[in-house]
Every structure is written in structure tokens, then in C-alpha cells.
MIDOSE-1310 file (N, C-alpha, C; in nm, 2 decimals, decimal comma, always signed):
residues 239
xxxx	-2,85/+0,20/-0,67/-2,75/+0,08/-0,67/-2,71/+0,06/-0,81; -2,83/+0,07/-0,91/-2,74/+0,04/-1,06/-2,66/+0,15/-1,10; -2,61/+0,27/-1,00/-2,48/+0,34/-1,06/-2,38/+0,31/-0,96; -2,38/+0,24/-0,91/-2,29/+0,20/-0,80/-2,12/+0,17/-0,87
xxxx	-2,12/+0,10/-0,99/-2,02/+0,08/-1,05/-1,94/+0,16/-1,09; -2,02/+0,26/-1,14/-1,98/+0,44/-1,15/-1,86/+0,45/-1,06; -1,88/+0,44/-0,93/-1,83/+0,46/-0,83/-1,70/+0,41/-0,83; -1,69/+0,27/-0,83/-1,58/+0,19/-0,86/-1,50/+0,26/-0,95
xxxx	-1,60/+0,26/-1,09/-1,52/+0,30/-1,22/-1,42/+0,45/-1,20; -1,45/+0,51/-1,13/-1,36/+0,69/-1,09/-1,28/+0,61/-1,02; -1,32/+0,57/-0,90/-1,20/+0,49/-0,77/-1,07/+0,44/-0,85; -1,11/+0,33/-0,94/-1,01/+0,24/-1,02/-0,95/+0,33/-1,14
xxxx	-0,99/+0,44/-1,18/-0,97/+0,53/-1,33/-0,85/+0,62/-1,22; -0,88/+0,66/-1,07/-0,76/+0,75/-1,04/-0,66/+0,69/-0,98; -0,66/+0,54/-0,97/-0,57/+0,46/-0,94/-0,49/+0,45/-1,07; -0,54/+0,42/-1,20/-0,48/+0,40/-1,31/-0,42/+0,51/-1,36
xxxx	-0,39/+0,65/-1,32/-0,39/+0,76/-1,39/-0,22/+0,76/-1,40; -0,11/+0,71/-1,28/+0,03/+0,69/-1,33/+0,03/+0,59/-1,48; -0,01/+0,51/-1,48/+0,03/+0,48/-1,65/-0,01/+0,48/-1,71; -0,15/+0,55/-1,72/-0,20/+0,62/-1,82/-0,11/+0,72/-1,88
xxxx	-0,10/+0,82/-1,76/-0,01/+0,94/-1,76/+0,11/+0,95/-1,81; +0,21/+0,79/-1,79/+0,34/+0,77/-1,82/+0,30/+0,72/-1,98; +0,29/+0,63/-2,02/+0,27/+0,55/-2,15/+0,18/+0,65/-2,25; +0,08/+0,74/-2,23/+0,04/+0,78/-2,30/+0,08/+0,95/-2,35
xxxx	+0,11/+1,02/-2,28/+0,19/+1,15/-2,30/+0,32/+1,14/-2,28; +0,39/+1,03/-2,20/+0,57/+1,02/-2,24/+0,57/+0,94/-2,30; +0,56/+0,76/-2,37/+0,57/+0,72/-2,47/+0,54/+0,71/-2,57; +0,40/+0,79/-2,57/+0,33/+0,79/-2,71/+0,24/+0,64/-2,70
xxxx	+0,24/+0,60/-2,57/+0,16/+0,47/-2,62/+0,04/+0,43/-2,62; -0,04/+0,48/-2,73/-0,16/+0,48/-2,68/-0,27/+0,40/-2,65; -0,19/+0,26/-2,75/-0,26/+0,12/-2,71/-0,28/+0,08/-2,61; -0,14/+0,10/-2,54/-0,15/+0,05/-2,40/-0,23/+0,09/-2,29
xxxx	-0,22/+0,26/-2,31/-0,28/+0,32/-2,22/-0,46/+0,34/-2,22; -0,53/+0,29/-2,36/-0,63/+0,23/-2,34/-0,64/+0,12/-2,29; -0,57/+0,02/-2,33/-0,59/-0,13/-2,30/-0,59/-0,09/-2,12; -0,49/-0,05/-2,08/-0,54/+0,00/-1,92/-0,67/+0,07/-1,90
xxxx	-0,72/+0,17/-1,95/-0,85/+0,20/-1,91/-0,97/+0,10/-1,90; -0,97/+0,02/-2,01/-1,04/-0,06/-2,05/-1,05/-0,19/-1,95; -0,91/-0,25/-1,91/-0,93/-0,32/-1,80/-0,99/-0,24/-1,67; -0,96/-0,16/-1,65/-0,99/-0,13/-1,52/-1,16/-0,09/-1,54
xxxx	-1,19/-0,07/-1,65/-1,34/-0,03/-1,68/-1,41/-0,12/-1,62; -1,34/-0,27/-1,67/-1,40/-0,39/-1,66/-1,40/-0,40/-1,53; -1,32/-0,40/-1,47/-1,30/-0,45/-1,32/-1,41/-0,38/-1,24; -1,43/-0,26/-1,28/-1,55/-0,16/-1,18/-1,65/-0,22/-1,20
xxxx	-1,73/-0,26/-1,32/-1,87/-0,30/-1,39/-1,89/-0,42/-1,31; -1,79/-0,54/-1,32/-1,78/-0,65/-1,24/-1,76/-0,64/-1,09; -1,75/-0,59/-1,02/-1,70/-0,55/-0,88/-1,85/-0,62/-0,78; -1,98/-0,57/-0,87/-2,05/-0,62/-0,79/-2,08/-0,73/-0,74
xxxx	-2,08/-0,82/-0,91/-2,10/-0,96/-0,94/-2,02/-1,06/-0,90; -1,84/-0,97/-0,82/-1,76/-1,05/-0,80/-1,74/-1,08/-0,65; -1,84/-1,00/-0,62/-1,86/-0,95/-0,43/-1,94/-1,06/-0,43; -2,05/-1,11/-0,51/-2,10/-1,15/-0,44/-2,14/-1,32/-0,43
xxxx	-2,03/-1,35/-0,58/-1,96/-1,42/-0,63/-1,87/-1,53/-0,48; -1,80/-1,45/-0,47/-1,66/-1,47/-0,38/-1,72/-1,50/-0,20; -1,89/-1,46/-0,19/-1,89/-1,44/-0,03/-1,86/-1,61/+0,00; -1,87/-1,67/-0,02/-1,89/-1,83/+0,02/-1,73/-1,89/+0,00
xxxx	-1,65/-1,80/-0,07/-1,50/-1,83/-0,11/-1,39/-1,76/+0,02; -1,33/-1,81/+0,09/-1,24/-1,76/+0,18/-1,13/-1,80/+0,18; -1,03/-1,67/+0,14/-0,86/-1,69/+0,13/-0,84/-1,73/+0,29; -0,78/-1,79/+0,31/-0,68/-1,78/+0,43/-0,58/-1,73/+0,45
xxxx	-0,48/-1,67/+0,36/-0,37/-1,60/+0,37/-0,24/-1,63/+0,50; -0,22/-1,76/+0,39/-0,16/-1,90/+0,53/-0,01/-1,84/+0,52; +0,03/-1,74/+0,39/+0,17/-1,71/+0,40/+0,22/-1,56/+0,52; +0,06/-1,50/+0,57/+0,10/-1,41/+0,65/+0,10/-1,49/+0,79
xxxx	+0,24/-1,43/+0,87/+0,22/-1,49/+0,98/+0,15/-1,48/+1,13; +0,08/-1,55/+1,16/-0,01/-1,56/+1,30/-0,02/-1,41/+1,36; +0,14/-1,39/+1,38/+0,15/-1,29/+1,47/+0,13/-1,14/+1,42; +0,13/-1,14/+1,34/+0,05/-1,02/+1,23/-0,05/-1,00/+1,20
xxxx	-0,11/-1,00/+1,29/-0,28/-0,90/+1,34/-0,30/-0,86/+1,23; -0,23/-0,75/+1,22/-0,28/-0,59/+1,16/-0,32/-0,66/+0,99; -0,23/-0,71/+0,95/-0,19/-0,80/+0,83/-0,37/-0,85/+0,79; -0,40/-0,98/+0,87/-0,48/-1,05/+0,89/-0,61/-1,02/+0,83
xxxx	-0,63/-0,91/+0,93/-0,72/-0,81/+0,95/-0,76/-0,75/+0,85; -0,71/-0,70/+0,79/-0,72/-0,65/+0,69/-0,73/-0,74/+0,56; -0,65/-0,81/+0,52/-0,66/-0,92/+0,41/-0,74/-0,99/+0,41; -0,86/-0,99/+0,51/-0,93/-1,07/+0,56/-1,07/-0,97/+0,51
xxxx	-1,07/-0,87/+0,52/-1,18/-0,73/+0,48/-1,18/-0,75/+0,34; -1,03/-0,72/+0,27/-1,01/-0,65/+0,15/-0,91/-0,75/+0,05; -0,90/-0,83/+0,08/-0,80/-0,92/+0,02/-0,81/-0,96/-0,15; -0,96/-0,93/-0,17/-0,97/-1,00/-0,34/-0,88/-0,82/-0,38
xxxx	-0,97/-0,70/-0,35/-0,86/-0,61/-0,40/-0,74/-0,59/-0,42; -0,71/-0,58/-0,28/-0,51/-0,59/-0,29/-0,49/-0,70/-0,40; -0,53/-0,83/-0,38/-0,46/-0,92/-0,46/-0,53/-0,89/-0,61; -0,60/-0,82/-0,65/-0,64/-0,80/-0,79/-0,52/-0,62/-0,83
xxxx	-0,52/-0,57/-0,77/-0,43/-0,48/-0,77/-0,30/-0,53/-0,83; -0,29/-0,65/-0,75/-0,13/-0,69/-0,71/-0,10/-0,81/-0,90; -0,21/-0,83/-0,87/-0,19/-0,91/-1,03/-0,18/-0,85/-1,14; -0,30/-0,73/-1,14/-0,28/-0,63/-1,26/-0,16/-0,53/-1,29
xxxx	-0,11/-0,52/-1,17/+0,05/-0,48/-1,15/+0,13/-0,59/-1,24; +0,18/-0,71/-1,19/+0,23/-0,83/-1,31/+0,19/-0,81/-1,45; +0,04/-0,83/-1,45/-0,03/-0,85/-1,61/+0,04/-0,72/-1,67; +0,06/-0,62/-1,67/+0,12/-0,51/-1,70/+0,23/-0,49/-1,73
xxxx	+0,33/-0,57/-1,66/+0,42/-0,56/-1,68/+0,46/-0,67/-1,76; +0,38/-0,72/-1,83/+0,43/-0,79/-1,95/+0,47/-0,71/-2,11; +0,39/-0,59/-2,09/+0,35/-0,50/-2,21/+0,51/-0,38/-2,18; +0,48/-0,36/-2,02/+0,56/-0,19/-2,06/+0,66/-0,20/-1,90
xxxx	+0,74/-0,15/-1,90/+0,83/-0,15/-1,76/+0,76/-0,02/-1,67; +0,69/+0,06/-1,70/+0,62/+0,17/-1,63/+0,54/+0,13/-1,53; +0,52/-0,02/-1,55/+0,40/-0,05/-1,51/+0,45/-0,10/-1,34; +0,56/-0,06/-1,28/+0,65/-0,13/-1,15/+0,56/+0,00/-1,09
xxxx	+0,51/+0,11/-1,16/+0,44/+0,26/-1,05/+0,36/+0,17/-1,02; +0,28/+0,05/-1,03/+0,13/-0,01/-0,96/+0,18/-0,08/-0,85; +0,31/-0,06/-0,79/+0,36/-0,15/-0,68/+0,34/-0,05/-0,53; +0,37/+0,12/-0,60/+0,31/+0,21/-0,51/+0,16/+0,18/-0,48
xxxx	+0,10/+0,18/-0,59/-0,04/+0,15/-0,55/-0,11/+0,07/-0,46; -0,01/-0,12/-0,49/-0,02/-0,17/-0,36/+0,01/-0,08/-0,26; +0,14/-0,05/-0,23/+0,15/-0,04/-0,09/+0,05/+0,07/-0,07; -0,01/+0,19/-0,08/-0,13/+0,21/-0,10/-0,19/+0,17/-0,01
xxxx	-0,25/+0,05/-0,09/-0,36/-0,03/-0,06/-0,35/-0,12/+0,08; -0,22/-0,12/+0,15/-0,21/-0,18/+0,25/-0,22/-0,07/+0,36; -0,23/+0,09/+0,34/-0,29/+0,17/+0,47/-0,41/+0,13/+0,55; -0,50/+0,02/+0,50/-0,58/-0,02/+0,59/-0,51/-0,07/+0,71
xxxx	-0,40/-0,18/+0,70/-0,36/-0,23/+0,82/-0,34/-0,16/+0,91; -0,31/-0,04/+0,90/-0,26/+0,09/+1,03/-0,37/+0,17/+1,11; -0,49/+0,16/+1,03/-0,60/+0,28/+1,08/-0,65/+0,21/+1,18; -0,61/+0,14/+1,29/-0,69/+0,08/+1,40/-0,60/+0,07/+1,50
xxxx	-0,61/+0,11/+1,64/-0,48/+0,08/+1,72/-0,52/-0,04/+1,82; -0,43/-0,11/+1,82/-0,45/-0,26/+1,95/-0,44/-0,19/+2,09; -0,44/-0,28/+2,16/-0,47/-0,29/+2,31/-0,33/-0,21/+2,37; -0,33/-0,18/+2,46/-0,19/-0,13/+2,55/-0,11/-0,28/+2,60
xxxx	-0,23/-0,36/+2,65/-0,16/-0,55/+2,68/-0,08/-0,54/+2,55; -0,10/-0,56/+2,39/-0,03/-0,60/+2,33/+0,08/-0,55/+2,30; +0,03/-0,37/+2,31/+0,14/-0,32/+2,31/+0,32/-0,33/+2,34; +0,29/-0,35/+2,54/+0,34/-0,40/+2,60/+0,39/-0,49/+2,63
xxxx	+0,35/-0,60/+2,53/+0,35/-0,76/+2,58/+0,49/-0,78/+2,59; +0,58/-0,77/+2,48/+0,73/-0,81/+2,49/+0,83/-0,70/+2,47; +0,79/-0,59/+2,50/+0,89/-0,47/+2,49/+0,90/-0,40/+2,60; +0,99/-0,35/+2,64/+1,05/-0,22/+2,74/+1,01/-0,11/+2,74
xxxx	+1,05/-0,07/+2,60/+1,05/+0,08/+2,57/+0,98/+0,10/+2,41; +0,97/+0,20/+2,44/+0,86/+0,25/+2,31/+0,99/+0,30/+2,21; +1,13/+0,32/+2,18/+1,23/+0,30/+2,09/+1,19/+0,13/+2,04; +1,25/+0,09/+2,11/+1,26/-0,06/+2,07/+1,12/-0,14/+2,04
xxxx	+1,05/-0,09/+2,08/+0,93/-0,13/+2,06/+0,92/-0,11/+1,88; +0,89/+0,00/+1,86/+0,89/+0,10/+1,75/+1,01/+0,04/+1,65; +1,08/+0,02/+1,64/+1,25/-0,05/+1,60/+1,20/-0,18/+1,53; +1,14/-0,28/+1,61/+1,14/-0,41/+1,62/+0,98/-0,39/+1,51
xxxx	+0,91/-0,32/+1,54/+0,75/-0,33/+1,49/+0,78/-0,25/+1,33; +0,85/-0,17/+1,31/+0,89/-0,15/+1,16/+1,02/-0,24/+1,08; +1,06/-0,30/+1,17/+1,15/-0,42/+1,10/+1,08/-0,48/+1,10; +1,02/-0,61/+1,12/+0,92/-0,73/+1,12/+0,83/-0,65/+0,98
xxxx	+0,76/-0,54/+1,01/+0,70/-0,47/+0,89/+0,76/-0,50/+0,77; +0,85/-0,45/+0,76/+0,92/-0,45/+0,69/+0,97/-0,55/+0,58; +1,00/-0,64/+0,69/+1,02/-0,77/+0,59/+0,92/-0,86/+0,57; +0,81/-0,83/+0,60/+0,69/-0,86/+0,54/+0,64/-0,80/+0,45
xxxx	+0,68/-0,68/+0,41/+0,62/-0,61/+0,29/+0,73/-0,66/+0,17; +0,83/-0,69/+0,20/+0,98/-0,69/+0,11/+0,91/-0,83/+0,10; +0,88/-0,91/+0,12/+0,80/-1,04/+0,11/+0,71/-1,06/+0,02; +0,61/-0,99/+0,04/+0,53/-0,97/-0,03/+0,50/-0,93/-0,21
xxxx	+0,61/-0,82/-0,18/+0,66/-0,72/-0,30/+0,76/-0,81/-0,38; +0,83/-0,87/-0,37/+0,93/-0,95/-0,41/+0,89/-0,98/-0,53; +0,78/-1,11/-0,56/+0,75/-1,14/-0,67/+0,81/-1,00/-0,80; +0,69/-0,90/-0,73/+0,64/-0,81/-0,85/+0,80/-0,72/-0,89
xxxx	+0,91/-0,73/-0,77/+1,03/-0,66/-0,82/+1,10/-0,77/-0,87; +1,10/-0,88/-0,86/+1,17/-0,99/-1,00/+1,09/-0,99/-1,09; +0,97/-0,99/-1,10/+0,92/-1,01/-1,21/+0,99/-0,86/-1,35; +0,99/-0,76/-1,30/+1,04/-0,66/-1,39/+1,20/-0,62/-1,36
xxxx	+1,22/-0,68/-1,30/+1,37/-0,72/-1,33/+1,41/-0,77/-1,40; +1,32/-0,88/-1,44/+1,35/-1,04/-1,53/+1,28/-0,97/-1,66; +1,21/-0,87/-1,67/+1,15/-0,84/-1,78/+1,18/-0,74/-1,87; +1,25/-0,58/-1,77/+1,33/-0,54/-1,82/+1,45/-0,45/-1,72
xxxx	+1,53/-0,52/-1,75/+1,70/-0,52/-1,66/+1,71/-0,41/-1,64; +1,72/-0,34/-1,80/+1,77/-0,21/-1,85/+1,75/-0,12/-1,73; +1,63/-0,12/-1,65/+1,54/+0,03/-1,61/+1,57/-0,01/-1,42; +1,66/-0,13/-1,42/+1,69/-0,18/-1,25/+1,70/-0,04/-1,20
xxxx	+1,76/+0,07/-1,23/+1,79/+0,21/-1,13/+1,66/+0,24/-1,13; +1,57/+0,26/-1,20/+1,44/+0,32/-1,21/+1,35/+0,28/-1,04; +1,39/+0,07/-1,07/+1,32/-0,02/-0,97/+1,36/+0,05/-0,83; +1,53/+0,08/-0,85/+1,57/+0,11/-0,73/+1,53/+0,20/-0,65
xxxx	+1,52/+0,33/-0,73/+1,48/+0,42/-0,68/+1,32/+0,43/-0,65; +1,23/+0,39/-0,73/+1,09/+0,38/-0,67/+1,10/+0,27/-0,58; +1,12/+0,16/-0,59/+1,16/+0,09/-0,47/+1,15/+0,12/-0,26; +1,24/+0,26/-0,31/+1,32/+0,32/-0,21/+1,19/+0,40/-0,14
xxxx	+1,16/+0,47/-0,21/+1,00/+0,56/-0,15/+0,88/+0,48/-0,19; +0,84/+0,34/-0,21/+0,77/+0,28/-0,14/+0,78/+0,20/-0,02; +0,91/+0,18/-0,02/+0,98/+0,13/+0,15/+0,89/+0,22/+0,22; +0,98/+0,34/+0,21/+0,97/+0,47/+0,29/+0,78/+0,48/+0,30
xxxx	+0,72/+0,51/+0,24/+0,59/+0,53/+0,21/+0,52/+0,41/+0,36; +0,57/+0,28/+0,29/+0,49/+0,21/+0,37/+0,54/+0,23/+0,51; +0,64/+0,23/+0,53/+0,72/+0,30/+0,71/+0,66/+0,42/+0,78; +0,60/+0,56/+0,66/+0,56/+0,64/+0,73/+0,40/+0,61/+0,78
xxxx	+0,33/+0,51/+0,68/+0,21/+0,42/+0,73/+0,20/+0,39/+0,92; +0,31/+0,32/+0,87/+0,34/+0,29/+1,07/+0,36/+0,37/+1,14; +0,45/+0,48/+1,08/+0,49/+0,60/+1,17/+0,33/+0,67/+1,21; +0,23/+0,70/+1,10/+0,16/+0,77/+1,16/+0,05/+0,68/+1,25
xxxx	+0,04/+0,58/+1,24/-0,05/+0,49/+1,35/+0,01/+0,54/+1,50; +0,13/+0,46/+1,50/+0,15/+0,52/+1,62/+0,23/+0,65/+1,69; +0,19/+0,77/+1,61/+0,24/+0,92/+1,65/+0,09/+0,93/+1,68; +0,03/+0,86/+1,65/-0,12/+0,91/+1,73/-0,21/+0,81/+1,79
xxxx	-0,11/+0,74/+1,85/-0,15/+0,61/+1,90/-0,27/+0,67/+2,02; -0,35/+0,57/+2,01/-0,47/+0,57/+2,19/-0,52/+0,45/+2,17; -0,48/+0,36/+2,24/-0,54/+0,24/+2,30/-0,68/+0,19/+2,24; -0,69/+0,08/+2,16/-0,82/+0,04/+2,12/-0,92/+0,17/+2,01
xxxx	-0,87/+0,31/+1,96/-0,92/+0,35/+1,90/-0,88/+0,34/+1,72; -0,96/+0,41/+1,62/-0,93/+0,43/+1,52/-0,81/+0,55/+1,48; -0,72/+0,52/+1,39/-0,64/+0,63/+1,34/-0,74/+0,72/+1,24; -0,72/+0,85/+1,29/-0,84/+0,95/+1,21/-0,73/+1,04/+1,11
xxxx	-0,64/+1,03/+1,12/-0,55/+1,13/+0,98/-0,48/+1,09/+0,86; -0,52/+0,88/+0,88/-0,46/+0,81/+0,82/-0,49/+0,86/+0,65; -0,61/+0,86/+0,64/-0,65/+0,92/+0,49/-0,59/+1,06/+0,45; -0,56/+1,16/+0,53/-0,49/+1,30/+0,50/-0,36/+1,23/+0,43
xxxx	-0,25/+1,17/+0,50/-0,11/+1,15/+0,49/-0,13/+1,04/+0,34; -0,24/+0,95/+0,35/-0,24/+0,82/+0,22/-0,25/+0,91/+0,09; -0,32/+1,05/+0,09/-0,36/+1,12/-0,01/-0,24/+1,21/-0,07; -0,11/+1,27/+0,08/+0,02/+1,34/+0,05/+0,09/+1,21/-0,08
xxxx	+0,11/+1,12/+0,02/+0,18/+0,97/-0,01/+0,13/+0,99/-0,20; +0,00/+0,92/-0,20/-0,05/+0,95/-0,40/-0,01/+1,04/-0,47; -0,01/+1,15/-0,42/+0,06/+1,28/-0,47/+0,11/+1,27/-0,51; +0,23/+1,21/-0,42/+0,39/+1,18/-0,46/+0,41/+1,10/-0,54
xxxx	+0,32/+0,99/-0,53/+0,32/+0,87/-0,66/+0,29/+0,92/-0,82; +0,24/+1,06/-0,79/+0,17/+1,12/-0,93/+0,25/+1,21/-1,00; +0,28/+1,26/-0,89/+0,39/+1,41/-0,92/+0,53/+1,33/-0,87; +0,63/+1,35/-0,97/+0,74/+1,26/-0,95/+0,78/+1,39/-0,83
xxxx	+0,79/+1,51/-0,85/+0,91/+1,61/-0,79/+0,79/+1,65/-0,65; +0,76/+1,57/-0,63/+0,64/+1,54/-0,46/+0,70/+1,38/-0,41; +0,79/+1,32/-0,48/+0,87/+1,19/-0,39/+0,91/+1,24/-0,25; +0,99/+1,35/-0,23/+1,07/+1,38/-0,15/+0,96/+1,39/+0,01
xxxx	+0,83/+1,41/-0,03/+0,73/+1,43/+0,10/+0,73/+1,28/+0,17; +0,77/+1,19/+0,11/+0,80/+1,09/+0,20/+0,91/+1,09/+0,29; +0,97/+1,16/+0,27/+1,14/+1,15/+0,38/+1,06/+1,29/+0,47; +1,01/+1,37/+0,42/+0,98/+1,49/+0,50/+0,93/+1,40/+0,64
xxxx	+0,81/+1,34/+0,57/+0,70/+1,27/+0,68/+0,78/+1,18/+0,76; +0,87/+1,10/+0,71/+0,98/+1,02/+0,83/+1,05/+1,09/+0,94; +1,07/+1,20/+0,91/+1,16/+1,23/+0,96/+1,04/+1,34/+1,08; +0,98/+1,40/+1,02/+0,83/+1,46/+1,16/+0,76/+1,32/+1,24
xxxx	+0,74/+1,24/+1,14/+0,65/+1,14/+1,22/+0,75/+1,05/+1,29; +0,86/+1,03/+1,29/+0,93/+0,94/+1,37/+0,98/+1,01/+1,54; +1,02/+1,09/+1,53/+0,99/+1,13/+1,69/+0,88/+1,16/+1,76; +0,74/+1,23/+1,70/+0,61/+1,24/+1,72/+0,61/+1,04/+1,77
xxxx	+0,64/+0,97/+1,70/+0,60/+0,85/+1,75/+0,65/+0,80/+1,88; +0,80/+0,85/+1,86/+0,83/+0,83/+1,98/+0,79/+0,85/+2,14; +0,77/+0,98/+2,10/+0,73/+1,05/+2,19/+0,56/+0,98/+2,24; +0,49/+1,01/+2,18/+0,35/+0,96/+2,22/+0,35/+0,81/+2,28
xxxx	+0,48/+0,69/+2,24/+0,43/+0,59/+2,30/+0,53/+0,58/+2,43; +0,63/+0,69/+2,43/+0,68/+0,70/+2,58/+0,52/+0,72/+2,65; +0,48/+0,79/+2,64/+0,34/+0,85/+2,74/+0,29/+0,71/+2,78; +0,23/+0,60/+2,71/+0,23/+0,45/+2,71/+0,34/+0,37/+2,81
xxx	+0,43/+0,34/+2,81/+0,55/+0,26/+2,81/+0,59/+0,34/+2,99; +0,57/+0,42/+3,01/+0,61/+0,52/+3,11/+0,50/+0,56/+3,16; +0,38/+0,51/+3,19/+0,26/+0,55/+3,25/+0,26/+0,51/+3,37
């Protein structure tokens, strides 16, 4: 147990490795890209003390809505992370505009909500067809994540203008990224079980966040996982 922080410390060091990697070999910055190591050092060593700190402490997460299960559920497991992710993303971007790559990392961080499938009732509850079903369940997604993310794209907007195309375009393949999240829950949807390939596709997804010229494997994956989806929850919808 007293190396257990170890653990953390690699987990949070390969999270940190885009701006390390950006600020320190493309800007020359080396301040910064310690001053990142070093936070995230900290954060591992404390991880214990903060677990166990926090059990008597419970977010409610009153801004997500009722009807977003999946949401819930998960911010309800993991919520001091995402939200410590989600701040050190901001804190960051007080120093360097590079720092908008930790917004991939949220969305990242929100593959939990997909690796579990609900009931066929819920499925079912207010849809027809598994198009529309599927339609309506990555819109609502959608603008709940554009919700979410908001802050952190004004914040470096307001911070630095200059690099808005940069926002744009990473922007665009974390949309996408978090879409094919959904796509793959349900291209392998089964009633009340766990998603088992969710971790294969979250690790393509990092790649891409690491290796700029690996972006494009997010439109690959939209474009295979969006009829696989379809398809599978016709089998549902048409039973």
C-alpha cells in the first residue's frame, strides 16, 4: 500500500505527457513543463489522503440533469477526478494556451459513462426506432458535454484569442471523440451488461490526442461505429 501512489504518479505523468511534450520540446518551456510535472507529482502522493478525506463529503452534481443516468453514475464514482482534471486544465491555462490539449483529457475521462448498458425498458421507453433513438441520445449528449466544456473553451478564448483556430479545430475531434464513446456503447449494446472494448477504442482515442497526425482515427471510428450501431439496436427495437 505505501507504493500505491507510485501508481497514481505513472497514471497522472501519462496524462500530462501532451504538455509536457508541447511546452517543453516545441516551446522551449521548461519552467512550465516542470511546474506540470510537479503538480501532478503532487496530486498522486495526495490521492490517498484526499480519498479519504472527501468520503463524508458528497457533490451532488445538481447541474447534471435527472434524466442523465449515465452522467450521474459516474460523477457520482469519480467525480473529485474529472473535476480535479477539469480545474487543472483552467489553472494551466493561465501560464500557456497549449494547455486547451487537457480538455481531450477530460473528455477522456468521461468514457466511464458508456461502459455499462441500461435496461431494454429504458431503452425503449420513448423511441420507435433505433435511428432516432440513437439521433436524439447523441444530441442531448452532446449538449451536455458542450455544457460542460464551455467554461474551459471561454476561458482560453478570453486568454488567448490569437490560437481561436487551434480551439477550433481540437474542439472538433473532441466533439467527435466523445460521439464515438457513444457510438461504441451501443454497436455493442446487450441489455443490462458491461461494455468490454470500451478501453481498446479510449486508448486509439489517446493516441490521437498524442500523435497529432492519429486525429483523423476519430472520423475513421464514426464513420465504422455509426452503422454497427445501428444495426445492433435494430436487433432490439425489432425483436
Amino acid at each position: 500500500m505505501e507504493k500505491t501512489w507510485l501508481v497514481f504518479l505513472f497514471e497522472y505523468e501519462m496524462f500530462s505527457i501532451p504538455f509536457v511534450v508541447w511546452n517543453v520540446l516545441w516551446s522551449q518551456n521548461w519552467l512550465y513543463g516542470s511546474l506540470t510535472i510537479g503538480i501532478v507529482a503532487l496530486m498522486a502522493r495526495l490521492q490517498l489522503n484526499l480519498a479519504i478525506n472527501w468520503q463524508g463529503f458528497q457533490l451532488n452534481h445538481s447541474w447534471i440533469p435527472p434524466s442523465q443516468f449515465e452522467w450521474r453514475a459516474h460523477f457520482r464514482r469519480n467525480g473529485w477526478g474529472i473535476y480535479s482534471l477539469y480545474l487543472l486544465t483552467i489553472v494551466i491555462g493561465v501560464w500557456h494556451w497549449a494547455g486547451f490539449i487537457g480538455l481531450g483529457v477530460v473528455t477522456i475521462s468521461l468514457a466511464g459513462c458508456y461502459n455499462h448498458c441500461e435496461s431494454l425498458l429504458i431503452l425503449k421507453l420513448e423511441h420507435s426506432s433505433a435511428r432516432r433513438f440513437l439521433k436524439e441520445k447523441i444530441l442531448t449528449q452532446y449538449l451536455l458535454f458542450g455544457k460542460f466544456v464551455a467554461p474551459i473553451v471561454f476561458w482560453y478564448i478570453f486568454r488567448f484569442p490569437e490560437h481561436w483556430l487551434a480551439y477550433l479545430i481540437l474542439l472538433f475531434f473532441y466533439f467527435l471523440n466523445f460521439v464515438v464513446l457513444i457510438l461504441n456503447k451501443y454497436k455493442s449494446y446487450i441489455p443490462n451488461e458491461s461494455v468490454t472494448s470500451g478501453n481498446v477504442y479510449v486508448g486509439m482515442i489517446l493516441l490521437g490526442m498524442l500523435l497529432p497526425y492519429f486525429f483523423p482515427i476519430s472520423i475513421v471510428l464514426f464513420v465504422v461505429f455509426y452503422p454497427k450501431a445501428i444495426k445492433n439496436l435494430q436487433t432490439y427495437f425489432y425483436a
